[in-house]
C-alpha positions in Angstrom: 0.0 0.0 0.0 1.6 3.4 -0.9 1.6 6.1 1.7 0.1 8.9 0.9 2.2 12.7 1.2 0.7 15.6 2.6 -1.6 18.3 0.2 0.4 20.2 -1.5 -0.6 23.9 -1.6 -0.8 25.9 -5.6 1.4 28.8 -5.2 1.6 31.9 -8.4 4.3 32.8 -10.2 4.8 35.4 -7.5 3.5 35.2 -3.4 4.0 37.8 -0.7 6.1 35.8 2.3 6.6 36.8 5.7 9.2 36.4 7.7 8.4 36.3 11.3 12.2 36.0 13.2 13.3 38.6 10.8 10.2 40.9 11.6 9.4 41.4 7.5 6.0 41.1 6.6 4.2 41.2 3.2 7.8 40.8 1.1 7.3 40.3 -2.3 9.0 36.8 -3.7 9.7 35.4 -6.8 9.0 31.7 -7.5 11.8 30.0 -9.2 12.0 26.4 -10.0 15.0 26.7 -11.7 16.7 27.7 -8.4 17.9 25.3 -5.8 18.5 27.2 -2.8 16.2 30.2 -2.1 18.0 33.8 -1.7 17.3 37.1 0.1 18.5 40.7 -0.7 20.9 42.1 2.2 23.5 44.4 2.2 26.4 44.9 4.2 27.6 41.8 4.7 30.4 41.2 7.2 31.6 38.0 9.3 32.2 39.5 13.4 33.9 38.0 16.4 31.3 38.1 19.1 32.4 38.9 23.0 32.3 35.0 23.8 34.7 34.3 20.5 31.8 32.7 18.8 31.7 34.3 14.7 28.5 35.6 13.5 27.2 36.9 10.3 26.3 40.6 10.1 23.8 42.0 7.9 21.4 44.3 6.9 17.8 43.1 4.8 16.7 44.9 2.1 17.7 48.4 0.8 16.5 51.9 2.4 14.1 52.6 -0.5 12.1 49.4 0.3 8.9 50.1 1.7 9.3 47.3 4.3 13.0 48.5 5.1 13.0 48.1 8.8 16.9 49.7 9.5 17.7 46.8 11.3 20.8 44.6 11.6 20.9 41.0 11.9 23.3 38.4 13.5 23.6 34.7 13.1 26.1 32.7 14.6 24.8 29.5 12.8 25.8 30.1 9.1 27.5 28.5 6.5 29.5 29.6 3.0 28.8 27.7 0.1 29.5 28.3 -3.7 26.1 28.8 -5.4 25.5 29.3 -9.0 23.8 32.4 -9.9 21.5 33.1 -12.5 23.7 34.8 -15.0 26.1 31.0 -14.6 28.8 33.0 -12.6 30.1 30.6 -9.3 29.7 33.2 -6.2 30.6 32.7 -2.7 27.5 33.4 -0.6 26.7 33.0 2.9 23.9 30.8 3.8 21.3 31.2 6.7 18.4 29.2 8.1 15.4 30.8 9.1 11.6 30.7 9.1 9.2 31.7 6.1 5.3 32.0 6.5 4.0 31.2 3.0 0.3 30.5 2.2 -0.3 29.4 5.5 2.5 27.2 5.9 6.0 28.2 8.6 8.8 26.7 7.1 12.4 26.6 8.3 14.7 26.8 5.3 18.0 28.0 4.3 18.6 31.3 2.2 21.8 32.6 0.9 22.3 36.3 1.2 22.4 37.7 -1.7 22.7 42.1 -2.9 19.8 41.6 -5.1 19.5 45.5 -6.0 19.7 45.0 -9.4 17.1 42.6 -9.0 13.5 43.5 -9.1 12.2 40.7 -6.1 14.0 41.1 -3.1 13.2 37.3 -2.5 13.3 34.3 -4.8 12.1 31.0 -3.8 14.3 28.1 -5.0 13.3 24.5 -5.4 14.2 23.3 -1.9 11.9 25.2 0.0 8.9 24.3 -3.1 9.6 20.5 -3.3 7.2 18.0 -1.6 4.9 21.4 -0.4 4.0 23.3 -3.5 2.9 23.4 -7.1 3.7 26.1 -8.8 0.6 27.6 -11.3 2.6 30.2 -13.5 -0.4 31.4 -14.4 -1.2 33.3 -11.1 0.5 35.3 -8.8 -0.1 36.5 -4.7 -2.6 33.0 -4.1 -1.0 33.2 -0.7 -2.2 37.2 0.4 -5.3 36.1 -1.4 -5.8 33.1 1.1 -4.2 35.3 3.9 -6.6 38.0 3.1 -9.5 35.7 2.9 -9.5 33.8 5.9 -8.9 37.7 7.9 -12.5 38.0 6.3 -13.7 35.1 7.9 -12.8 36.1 11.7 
């Protein structure tokens, strides 16, 4: 007898995200399938020796003309640098973070790389780790998750 996996949710081509630990709410994501690991715009970057010795990651999110710019700097001492691929085929060095995403209902804890996505015109993209064995993608829509968000706010 096969065992059956969980519903997965249909997600657009594009879905507002929040991002509860990082205190960012209503960011605008890209979905791409083409992506393995999902990425997040940030900007000043630096590794920091912390009081106790321990390293830590330091970084901003998002850029000053972002509506949802918070002026906030984050540190995590749990992070890792990894050569990812980007789009354009040029091998970067990135560092890699794990934290939580709420997407159409659904808190997951998955790993972003951070990534100056400036030049970019989605702060977020969502890569195929994060999407497998939760979501189908319907390219055809976009925002199903604020939709649902916005629906069941109706509802109370």
């Amino acid at each position: 007898m096969k065992k059956s996996s969980p519903e997965k949710s249909i997600i657009g081509r594009r879905e507002m995200v929040d991002f509860p630990e990082l205190e960012l709410f209503e960011i605008e994501a890209k979905i791409d399938t083409g992506a393995y690991t999902s990425a997040i715009h940030c900007n000043n970057i630096k590794e920091v020796n912390l009081p106790d010795g321990t390293r830590a990651i330091h970084f901003e999110l998002l850029d000053e003309n972002h509506p949802a710019y918070n002026h906030k700097a984050f540190q995590f001492s749990e992070f890792s640098l990894r050569s990812v691929k980007s789009s354009f085929g040029d091998v970067q060095e990135r560092y890699i973070i794990r934290t939580k995403i709420l997407i159409h209902g659904q808190e997951v804890e998955t790993e972003f790389s951070l990534s100056d996505r400036s030049d970019l015109k989605y702060p977020v993209l969502l890569g195929r780790t994060l999407l497998r064995k939760r979501f189908i993608v319907d390219v055809s829509k976009k925002n199903l998750s604020l939709k649902a968000k916005n629906k069941s706010k109706k509802k109370k």
